[in-house]
C-alpha positions as CSV (number, residue, x, y, z in Angstrom):
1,X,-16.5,-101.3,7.4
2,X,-13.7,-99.2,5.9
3,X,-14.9,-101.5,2.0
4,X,-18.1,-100.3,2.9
5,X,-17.1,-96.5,3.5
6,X,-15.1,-97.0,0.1
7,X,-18.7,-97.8,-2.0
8,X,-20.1,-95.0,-0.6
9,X,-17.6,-92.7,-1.4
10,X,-17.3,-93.5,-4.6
11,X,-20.8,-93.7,-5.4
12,X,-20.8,-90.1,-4.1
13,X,-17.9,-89.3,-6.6
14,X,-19.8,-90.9,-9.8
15,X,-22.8,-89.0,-8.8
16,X,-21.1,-85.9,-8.9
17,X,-19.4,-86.9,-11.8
18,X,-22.7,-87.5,-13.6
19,X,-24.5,-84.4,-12.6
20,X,-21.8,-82.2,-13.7
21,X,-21.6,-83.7,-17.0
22,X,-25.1,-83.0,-17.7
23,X,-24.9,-79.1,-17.2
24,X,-25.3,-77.0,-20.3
25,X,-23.2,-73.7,-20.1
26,X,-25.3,-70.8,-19.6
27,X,-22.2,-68.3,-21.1
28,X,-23.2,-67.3,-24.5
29,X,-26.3,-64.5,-25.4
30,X,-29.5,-65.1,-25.0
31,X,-32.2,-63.4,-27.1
32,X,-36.4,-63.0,-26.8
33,X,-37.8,-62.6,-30.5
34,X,-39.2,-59.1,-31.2
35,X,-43.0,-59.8,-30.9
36,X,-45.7,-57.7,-32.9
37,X,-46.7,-55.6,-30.5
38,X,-44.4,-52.4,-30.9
39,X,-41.0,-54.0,-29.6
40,X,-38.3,-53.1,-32.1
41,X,-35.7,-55.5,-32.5
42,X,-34.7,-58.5,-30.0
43,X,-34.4,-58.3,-26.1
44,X,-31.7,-60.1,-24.1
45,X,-28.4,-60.7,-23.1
46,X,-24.7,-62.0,-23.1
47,X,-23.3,-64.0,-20.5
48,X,-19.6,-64.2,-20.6
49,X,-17.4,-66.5,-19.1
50,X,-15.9,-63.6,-16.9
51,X,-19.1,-63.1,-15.3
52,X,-20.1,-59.4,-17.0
53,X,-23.2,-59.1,-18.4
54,X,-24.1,-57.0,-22.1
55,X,-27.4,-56.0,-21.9
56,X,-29.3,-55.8,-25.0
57,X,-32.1,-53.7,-25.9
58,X,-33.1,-53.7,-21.9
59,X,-33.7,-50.1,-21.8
60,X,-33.0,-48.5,-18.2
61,X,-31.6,-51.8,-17.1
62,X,-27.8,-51.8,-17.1
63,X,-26.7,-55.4,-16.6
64,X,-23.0,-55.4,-14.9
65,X,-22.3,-58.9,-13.5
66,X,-24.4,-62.3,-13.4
67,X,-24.1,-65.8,-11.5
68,X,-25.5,-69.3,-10.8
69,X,-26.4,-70.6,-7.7
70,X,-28.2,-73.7,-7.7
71,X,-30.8,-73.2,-10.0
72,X,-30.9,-69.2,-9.9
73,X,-29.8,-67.0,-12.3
74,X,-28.8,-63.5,-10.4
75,X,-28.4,-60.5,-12.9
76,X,-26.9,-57.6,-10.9
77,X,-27.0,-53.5,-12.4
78,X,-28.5,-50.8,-12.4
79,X,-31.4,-49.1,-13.2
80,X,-30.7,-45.9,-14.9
81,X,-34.4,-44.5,-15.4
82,X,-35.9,-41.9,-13.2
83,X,-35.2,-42.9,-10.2
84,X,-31.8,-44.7,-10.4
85,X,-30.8,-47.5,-8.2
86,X,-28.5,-50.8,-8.0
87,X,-30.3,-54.1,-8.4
88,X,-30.3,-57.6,-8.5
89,X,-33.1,-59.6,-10.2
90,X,-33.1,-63.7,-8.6
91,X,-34.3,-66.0,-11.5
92,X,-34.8,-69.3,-11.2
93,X,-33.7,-71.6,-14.3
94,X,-37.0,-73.3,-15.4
95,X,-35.2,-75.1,-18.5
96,X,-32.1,-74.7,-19.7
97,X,-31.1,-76.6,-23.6
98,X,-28.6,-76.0,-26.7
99,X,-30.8,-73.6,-27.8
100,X,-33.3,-72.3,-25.2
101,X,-33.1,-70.7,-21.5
102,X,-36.5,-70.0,-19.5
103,X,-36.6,-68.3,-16.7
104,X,-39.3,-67.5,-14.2
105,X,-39.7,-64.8,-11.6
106,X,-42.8,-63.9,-9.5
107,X,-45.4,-65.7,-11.5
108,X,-43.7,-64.6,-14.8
109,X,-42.3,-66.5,-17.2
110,X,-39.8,-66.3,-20.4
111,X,-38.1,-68.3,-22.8
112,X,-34.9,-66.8,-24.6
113,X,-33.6,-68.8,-27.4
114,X,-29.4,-68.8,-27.8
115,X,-27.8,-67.0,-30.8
């Protein structure tokens, strides 16, 4: 019984092993191409290691902190526009590679690429 307990254990371990392995780092900023229609210059992020957030070109949205959990992405801030508020947008981690995150949220989806 107790060799038995031992396999199982340490199949746990390798799997754990494995899975962490395979995760890409999401620290690093993250950028959405300017596209024709009117939006000057790229729209993103940085993640950094510390877990602050630099916003870039968001407008009203001031990113201040950001974490995983699972396979959400939570952006916390604030919203500076008219009628200012704390937030924190939930984002659930479609794909993450080297080079590209996607995110989804209500029905929307986008696809940042990594600078």
């Amino acid at each position: 019984m107790a060799k038995h307990l031992r396999i199982i254990a340490l199949c746990g371990f390798m799997a754990l092993l494995f899975a962490s392995c395979g995760s890409k780092p999401l620290e690093g900023t993250w950028v959405e191409p300017a596209k024709e229609d009117g939006i000057v210059g790229e729209i993103g992020f940085t993640l950094l290691k510390d877990g602050s957030v630099v916003p870039i070109n968001m407008g009203y949205s001031e990113f201040n902190a950001w974490e995983k959990v699972g396979d959400k992405l939570i952006l916390k801030g604030q919203y500076t526009g008219t009628n200012p508020h704390d937030f924190a947008d939930t984002l659930r981690i479609v794909e993450l590679t080297d080079t590209e995150l996607t995110l989804e949220q209500a029905g929307y989806t986008v696809t940042y690429q990594r600078k």
